[in-house]
Legacy VTK file of the C-alpha trace (Angstrom):
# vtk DataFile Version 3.0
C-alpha trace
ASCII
DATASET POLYDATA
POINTS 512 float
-60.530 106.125 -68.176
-62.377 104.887 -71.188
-65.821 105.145 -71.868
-66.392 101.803 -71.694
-65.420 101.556 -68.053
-67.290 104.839 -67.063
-70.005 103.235 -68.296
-69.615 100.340 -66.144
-69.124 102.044 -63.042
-72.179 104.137 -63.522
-74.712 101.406 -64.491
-76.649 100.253 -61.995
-76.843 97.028 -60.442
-78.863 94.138 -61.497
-82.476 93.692 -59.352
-82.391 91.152 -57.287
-83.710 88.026 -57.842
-87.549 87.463 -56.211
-88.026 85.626 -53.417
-88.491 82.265 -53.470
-91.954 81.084 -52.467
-92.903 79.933 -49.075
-92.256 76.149 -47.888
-95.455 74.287 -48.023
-96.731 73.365 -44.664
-96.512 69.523 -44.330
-99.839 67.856 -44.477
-101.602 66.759 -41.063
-100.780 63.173 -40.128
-99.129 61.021 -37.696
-95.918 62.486 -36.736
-92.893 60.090 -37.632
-91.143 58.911 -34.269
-87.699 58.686 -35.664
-86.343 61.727 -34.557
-87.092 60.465 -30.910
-85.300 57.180 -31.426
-82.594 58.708 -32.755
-82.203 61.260 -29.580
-80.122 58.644 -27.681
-77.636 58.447 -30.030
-77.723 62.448 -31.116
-76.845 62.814 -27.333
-73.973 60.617 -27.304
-72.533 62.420 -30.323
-72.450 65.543 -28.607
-70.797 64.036 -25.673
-68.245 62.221 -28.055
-68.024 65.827 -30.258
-67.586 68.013 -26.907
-65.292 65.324 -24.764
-63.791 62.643 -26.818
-65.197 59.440 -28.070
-62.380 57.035 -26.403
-63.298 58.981 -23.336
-67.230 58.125 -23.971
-66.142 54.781 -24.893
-64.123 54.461 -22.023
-67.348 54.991 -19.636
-69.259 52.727 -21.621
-66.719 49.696 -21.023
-66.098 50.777 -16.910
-69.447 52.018 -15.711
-71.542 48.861 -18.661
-69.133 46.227 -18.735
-67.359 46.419 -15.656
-69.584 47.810 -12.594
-72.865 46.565 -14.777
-72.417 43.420 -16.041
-69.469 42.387 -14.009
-70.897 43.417 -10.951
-74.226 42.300 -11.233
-73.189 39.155 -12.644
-70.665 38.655 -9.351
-73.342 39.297 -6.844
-75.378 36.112 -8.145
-72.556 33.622 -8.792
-70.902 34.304 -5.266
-74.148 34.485 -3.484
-74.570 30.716 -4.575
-70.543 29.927 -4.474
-70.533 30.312 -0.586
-73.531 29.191 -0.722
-73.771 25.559 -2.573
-69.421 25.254 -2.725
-68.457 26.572 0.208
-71.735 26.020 2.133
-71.358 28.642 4.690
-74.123 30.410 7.094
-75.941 33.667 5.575
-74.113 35.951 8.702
-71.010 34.340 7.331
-71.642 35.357 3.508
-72.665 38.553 4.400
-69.583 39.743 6.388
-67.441 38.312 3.580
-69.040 40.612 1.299
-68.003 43.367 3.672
-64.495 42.797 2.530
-65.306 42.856 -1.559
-65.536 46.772 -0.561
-61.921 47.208 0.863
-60.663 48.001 -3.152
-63.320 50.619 -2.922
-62.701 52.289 0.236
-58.743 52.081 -1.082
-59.945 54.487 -4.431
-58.391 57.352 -2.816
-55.312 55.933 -3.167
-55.747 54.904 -6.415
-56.934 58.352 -7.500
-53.787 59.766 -6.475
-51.437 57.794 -7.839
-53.604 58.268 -11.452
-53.238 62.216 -10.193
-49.356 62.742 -9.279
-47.971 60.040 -10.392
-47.505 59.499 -14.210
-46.227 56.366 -15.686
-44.129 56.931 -19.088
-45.750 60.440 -19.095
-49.078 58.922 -18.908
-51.835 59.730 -15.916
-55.001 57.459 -16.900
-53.522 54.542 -19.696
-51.350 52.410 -17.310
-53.860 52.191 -14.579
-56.123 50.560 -16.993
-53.105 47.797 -17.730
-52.679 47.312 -13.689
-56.687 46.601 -12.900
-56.832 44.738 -15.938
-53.988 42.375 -15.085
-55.125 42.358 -12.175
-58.826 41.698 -12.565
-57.496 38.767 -14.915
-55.254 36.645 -12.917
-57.539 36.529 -9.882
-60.510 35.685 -11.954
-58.473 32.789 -13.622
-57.205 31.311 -9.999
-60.556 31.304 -8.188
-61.976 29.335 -11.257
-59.354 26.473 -11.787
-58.747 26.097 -8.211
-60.887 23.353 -7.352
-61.427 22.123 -3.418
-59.644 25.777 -2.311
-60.134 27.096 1.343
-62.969 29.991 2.024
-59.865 32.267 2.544
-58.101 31.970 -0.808
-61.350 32.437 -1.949
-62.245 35.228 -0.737
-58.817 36.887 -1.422
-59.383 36.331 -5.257
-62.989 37.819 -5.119
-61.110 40.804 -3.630
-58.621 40.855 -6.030
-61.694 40.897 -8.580
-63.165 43.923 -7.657
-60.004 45.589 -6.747
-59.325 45.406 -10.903
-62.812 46.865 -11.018
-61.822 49.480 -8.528
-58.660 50.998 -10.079
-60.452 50.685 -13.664
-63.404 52.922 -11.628
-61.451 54.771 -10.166
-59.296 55.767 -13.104
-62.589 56.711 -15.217
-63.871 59.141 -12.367
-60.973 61.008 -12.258
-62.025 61.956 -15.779
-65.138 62.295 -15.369
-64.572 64.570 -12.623
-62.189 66.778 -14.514
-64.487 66.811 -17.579
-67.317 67.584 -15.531
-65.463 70.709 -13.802
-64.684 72.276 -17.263
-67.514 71.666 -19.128
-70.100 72.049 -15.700
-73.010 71.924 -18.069
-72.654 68.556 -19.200
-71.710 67.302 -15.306
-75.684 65.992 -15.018
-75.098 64.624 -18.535
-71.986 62.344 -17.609
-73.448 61.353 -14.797
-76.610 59.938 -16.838
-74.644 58.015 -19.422
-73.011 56.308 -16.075
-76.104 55.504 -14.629
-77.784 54.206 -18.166
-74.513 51.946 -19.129
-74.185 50.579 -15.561
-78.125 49.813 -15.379
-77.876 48.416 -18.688
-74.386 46.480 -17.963
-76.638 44.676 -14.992
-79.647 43.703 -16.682
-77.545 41.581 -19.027
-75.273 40.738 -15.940
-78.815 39.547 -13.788
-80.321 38.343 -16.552
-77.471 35.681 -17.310
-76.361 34.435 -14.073
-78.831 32.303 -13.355
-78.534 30.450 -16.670
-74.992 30.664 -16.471
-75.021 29.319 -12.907
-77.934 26.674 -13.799
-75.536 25.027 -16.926
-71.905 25.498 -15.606
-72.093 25.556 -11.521
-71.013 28.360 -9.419
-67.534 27.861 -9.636
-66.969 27.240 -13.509
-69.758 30.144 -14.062
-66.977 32.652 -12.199
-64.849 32.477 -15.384
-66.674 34.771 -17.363
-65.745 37.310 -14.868
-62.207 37.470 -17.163
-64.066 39.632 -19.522
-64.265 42.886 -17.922
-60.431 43.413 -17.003
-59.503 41.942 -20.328
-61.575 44.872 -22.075
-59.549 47.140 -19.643
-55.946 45.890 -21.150
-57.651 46.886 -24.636
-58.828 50.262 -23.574
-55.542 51.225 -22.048
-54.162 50.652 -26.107
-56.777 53.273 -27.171
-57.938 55.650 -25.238
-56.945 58.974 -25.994
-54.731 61.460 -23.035
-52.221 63.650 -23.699
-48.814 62.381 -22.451
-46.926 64.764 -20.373
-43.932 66.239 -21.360
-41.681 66.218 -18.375
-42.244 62.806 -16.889
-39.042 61.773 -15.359
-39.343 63.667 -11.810
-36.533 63.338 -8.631
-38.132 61.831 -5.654
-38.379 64.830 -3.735
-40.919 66.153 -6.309
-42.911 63.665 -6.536
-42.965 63.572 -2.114
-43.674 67.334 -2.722
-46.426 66.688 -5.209
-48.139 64.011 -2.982
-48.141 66.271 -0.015
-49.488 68.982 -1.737
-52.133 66.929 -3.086
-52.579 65.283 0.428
-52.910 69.051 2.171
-55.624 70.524 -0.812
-57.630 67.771 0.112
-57.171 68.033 3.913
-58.371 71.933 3.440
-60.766 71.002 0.695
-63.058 68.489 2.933
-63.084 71.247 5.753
-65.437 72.797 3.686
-69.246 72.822 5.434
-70.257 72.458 1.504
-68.152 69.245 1.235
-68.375 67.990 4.556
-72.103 68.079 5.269
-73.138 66.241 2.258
-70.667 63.678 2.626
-71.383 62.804 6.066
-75.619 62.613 4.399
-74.074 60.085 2.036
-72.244 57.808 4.146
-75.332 57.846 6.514
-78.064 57.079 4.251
-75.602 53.923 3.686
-74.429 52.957 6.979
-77.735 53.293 9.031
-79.495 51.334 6.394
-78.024 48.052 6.799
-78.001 45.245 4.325
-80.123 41.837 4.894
-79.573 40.790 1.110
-77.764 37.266 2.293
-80.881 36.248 4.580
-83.147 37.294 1.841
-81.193 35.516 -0.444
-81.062 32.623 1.711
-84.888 32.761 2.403
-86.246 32.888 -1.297
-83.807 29.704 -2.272
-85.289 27.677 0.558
-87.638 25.703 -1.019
-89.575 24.903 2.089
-88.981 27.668 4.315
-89.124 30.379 1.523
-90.822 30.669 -2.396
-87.854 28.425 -3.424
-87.368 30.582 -6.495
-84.968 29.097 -9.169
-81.732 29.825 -10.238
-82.833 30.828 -13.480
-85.601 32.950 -11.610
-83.081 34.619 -9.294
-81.434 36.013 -12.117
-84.033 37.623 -13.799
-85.593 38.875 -11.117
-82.743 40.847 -10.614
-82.616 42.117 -14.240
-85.942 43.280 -13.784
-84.370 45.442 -11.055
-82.206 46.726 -13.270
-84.731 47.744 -15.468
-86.391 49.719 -12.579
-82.597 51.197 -12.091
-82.607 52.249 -15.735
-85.924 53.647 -15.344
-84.903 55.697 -12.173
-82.096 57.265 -14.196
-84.071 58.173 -17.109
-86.567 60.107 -14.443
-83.627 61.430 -12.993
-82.013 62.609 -16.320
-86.013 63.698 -17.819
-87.621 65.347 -14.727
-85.385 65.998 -11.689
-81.935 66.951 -12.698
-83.361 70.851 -11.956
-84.365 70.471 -8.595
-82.963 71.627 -5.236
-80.695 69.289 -3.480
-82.425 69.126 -0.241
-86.304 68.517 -1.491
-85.310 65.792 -3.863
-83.444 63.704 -1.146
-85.373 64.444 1.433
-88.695 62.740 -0.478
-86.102 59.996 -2.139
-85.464 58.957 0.923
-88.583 59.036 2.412
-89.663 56.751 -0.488
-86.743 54.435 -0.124
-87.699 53.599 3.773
-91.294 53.005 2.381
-90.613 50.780 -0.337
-88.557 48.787 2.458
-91.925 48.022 3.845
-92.031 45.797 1.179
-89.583 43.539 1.992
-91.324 42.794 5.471
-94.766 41.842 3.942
-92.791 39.586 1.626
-90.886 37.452 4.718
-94.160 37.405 6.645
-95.859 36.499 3.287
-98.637 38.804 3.391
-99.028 39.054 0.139
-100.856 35.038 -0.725
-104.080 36.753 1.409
-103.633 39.596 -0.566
-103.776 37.079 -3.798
-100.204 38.578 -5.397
-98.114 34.879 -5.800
-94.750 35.437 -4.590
-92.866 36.052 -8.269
-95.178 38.865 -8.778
-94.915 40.569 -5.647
-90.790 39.891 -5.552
-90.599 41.622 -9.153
-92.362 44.529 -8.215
-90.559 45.243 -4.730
-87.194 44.872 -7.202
-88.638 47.320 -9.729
-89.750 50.115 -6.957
-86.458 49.428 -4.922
-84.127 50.138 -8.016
-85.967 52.958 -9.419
-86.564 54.492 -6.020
-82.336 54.091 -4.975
-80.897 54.926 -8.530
-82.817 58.689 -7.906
-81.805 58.842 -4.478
-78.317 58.386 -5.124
-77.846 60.545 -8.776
-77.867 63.716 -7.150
-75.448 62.916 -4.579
-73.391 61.769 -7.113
-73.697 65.037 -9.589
-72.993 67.001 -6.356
-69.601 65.015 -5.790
-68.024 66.075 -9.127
-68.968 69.153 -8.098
-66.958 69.403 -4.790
-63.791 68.407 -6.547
-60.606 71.166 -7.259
-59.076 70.818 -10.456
-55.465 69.148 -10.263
-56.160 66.889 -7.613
-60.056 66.090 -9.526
-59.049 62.325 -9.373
-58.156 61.895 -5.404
-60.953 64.076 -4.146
-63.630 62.587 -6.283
-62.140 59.184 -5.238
-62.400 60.556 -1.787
-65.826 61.020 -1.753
-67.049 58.051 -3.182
-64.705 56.106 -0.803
-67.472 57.428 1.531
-70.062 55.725 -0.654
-67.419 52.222 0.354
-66.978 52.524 4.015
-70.901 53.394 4.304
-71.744 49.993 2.417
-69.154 48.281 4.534
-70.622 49.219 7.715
-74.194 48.351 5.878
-72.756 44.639 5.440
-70.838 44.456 8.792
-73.936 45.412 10.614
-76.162 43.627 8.755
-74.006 40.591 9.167
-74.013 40.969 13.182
-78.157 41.832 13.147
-78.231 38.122 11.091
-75.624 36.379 13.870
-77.451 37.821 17.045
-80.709 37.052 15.689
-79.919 33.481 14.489
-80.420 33.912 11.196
-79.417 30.276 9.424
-79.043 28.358 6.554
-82.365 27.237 7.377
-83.954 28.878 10.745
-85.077 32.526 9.397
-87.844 33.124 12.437
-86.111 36.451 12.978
-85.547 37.159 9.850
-88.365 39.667 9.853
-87.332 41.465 12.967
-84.312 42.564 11.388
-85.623 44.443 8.335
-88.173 45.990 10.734
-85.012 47.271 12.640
-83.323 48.393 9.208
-86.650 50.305 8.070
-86.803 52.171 11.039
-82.963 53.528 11.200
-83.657 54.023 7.203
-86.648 56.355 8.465
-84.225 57.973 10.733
-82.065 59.146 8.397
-84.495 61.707 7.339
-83.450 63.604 10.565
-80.083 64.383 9.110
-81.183 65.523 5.978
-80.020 69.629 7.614
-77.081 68.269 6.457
-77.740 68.626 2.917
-77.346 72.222 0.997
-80.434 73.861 0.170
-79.454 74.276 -3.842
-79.703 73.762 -7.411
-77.184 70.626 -8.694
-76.255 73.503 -11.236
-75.089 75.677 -8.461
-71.325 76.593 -7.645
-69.920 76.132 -4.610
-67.490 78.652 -3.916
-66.145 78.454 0.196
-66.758 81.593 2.352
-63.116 81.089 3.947
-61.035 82.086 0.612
-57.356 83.040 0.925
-56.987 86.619 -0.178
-53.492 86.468 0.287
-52.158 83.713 -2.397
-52.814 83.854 -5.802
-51.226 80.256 -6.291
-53.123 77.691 -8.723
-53.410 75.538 -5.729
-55.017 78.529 -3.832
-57.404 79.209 -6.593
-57.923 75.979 -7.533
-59.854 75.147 -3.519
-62.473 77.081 -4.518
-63.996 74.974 -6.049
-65.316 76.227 -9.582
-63.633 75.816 -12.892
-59.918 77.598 -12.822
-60.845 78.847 -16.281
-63.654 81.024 -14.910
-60.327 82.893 -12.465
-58.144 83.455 -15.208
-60.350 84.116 -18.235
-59.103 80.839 -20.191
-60.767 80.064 -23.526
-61.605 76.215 -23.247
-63.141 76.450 -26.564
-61.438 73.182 -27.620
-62.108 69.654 -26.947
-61.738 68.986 -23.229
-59.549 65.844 -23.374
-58.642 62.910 -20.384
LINES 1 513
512 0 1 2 3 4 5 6 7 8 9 10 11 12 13 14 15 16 17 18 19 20 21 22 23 24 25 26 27 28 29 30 31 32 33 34 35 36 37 38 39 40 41 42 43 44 45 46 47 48 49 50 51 52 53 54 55 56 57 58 59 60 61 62 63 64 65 66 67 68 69 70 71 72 73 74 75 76 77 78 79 80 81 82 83 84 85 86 87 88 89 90 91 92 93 94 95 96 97 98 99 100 101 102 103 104 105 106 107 108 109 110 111 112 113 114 115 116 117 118 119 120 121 122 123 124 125 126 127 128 129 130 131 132 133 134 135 136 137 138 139 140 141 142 143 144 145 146 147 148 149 150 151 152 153 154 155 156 157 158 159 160 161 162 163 164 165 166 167 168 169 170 171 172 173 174 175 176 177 178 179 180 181 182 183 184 185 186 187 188 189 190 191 192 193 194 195 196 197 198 199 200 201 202 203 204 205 206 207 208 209 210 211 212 213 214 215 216 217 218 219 220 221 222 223 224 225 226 227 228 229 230 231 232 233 234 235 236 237 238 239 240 241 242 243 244 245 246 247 248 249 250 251 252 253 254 255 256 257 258 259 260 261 262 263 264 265 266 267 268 269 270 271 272 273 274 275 276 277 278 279 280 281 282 283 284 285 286 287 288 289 290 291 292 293 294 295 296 297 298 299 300 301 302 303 304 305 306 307 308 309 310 311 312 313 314 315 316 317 318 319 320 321 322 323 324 325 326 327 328 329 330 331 332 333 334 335 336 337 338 339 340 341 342 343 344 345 346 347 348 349 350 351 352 353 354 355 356 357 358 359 360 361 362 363 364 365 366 367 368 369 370 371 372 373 374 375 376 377 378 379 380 381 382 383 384 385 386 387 388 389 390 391 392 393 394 395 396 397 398 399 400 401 402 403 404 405 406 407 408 409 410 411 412 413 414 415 416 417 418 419 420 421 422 423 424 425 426 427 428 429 430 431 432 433 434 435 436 437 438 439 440 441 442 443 444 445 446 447 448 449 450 451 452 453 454 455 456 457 458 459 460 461 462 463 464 465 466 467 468 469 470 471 472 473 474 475 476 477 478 479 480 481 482 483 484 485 486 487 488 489 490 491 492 493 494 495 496 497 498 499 500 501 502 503 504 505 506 507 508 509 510 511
């Protein structure tokens, strides 16, 4: 070795450099509120970095443009459809509206066939195509049919929301699965549903009336072609990995389905499942709807306020402001909360604020000196903000509840419940209207049957045993577990992420 390298190796190594000075502290002043503005959009890119942003993009066209906007806009339009083209009674138009909710109590169905049965190796992209098409065609025959019979009509309105339905349905399957793997962000999912849909219907409300005001009921239905045209487009690009072996024998796919069919048979048995669902479809049921007779009511200019089209509408946007509001105190302040407390005073509240409804029809609010727009806005606002927190959790707790592999049909299960308990509300309420001779323009009784609805909505506080005494973060893991299969169906019934079983890494992106 030379000398030169000894020397080298034995000289010591340079000091290090001295440490850079301390950051200034920032000078006292108002603090800049950018950082909160931009939170909103910070959130979404962690949902788009963690999921996938066709699947976030996906949610905002279903739950915004489809069950907001579309939705929202429908219920206005229609309401004055059978009401000013069809001209039928408010007992009438309220049972019809019982059968807009036969798609919906069919989601099940379309959850499974989005669960076992693949179309050109694809589970999620061609159901989009279907409620699109659809959506479309029934959308374009109920508005260029002129003079058509109440029953054709009726069948296109279903055929409306049964596009809406399968595009729903196809999301939550998703959602569900997502929401299984990556459990922390189920609360998360759930809010950017709420916020797109609330948003979706204050542009839905807060057109309609114009809409309705410049083109009539009938021609105002067209714009319902939107929605399921945006589902054709998000079929194109939204992102799912196609399955390699697609082309299955007939017997498999039988086997499949009953497989499916018996997970969910043994899954529902479940007190955790069962219990909550049977809450959910009460809360619904026993609180039946009077919305035609109130609708009815507040149009009549001499029996009622004799509010304006144009005021209809945004009356209702302002409700979906309050529903936007009730998910942001949802997402801000109560996503942490036991199960059982939070519905039990939600529900309380929501028979309350029902009180308000009854001091509107007996107009006790002109003593009071509140004019009937003010009073009506409020009672929206508290209504919506009060129902969008009662119904969150119950919804967080549902993708919860559902087994991975069959995520689709069982969270379509449950929120069939949410269907059938809606269609009872509007059967019922229908049949309270009829017997109590509810009109087009005799509403004397109209105040005995919200009275009647308050009370059974007070009533379903009695049932709220029924409810599990938990955090929404909490796993649900049945006491009943078969010891004796180690099958992925087996494992897969109770409950929690199949990852957490067999020590999976799901470090990458979850995908549809």
């Amino acid at each position: 070795m030379s000398s030169n390298e000894t020397k080298e190796l034995i000289t010591p190594p340079p000091p290090p450099p001295p440490p850079s000075p301390p950051p200034s502290k920032p000078k006292h002043g108002p603090r800049n509120p950018t950082p909160s503005l931009l939170q909103p959009f910070q959130w979404l890119q962690m949902l788009s970095s963690t999921l996938h942003p066709t699947f976030i993009l996906g949610i905002i066209l279903v739950y915004g443009l489809n069950t907001g906007f579309s939705e929202s806009y429908f219920r206005v339009v229609t309401d004055y459809y059978w009401k000013d083209v069809q001209r039928i009674n408010p007992s009438s138009a309220q049972l019809y509206m019982g059968f807009y909710y036969i798609p919906w109590i069919l989601r099940p169905l379309w959850g499974l066939l989005t669960d076992v049965f693949p179309i050109m190796g694809y589970h999620r992209r061609p159901y989009f195509f279907f409620a699109g098409i659809i959506g479309v065609s029934s959308a374009v025959l109920v508005t260029v049919a002129t003079t058509i019979p109440a029953s054709f009509a009726l069948l296109c309105l279903i055929g409306i929301h049964g596009g809406m339905a399968i595009a729903t349905a196809t999301i939550d399957a998703s959602t569900a699965k997502n929401s299984i793997e990556v459990k922390e962000l189920a609360a998360d999912l759930q809010s950017l549903c709420g916020f797109c849909h609330s948003f979706g219907a204050l542009l839905g409300y807060s057109t309609s009336g114009i809409l309705v005001h410049l083109l009539g009921p009938q021609e105002a239905l067209g714009i319902l072609i939107i929605a399921p045209a945006s589902f054709l487009v998000l079929g194109f690009v939204i992102y799912e990995f196609r399955v390699a072996n697609s082309t299955q024998g007939s017997k498999k796919v039988v086997d499949r389905v009953g497989g499916a069919m018996e997970d969910m048979y043994r899954t529902i048995k479940f007190p955790q499942v069962w219990k909550p669902s049977l809450f959910m479809f009460l809360s619904l049921a026993l609180s039946y709807s009077t919305h035609e007779g109130h609708f009815y009511w507040y149009t009549d200019p001499i029996a009622g306020p004799g509010f304006s089209k144009e005021f209809v509408g945004m009356m209702y946007a302002i409700g979906a402001v309050g529903s936007m509001i009730g998910v942001f105190i949802y997402h801000r302040f109560l996503k942490d909360y036991a199960l059982m407390s939070l519905l039990f005073y939600a529900q309380l509240l929501y028979a309350a604020s029902g009180m308000l409804d009854l001091m509107f029809v007996l107009r006790w609010n002109l003593p009071l000196g509140i004019p009937d727009s003010v009073f009506i806005i409020v009672e929206e606002t508290v209504y919506h903000v009060i129902g969008r927190i009662r119904w969150m959790p119950m919804v967080v707790l549902s993708t919860r509840l559902c087994p991975l592999g069959i995520e689709g049909t069982f969270f379509a299960l449950l929120m069939c419940i949410d269907s059938v308990g809606s269609l009872f509300s509007k059967i019922i309420g229908g049949m309270v209207l009829h017997l109590l001779n509810v009109s087009r323009t005799n509403f004397t009784n109209l105040w005995l049957a919200i009275f009647l609805r308050n009370c059974l909505r007070f009533g379903t506080i009695a049932f709220i045993f029924l409810v599990p005494n938990v955090t929404q973060h909490h796993v649900f893991v049945p006491s009943n577990k078969h010891s004796d299969s180690t099958s992925i169906e087996e494992v897969n019934l109770e409950l929690v992420p199949l990852t957490e079983k067999l020590d999976i890494s799901f470090t990458k992106k979850v995908v549809l």
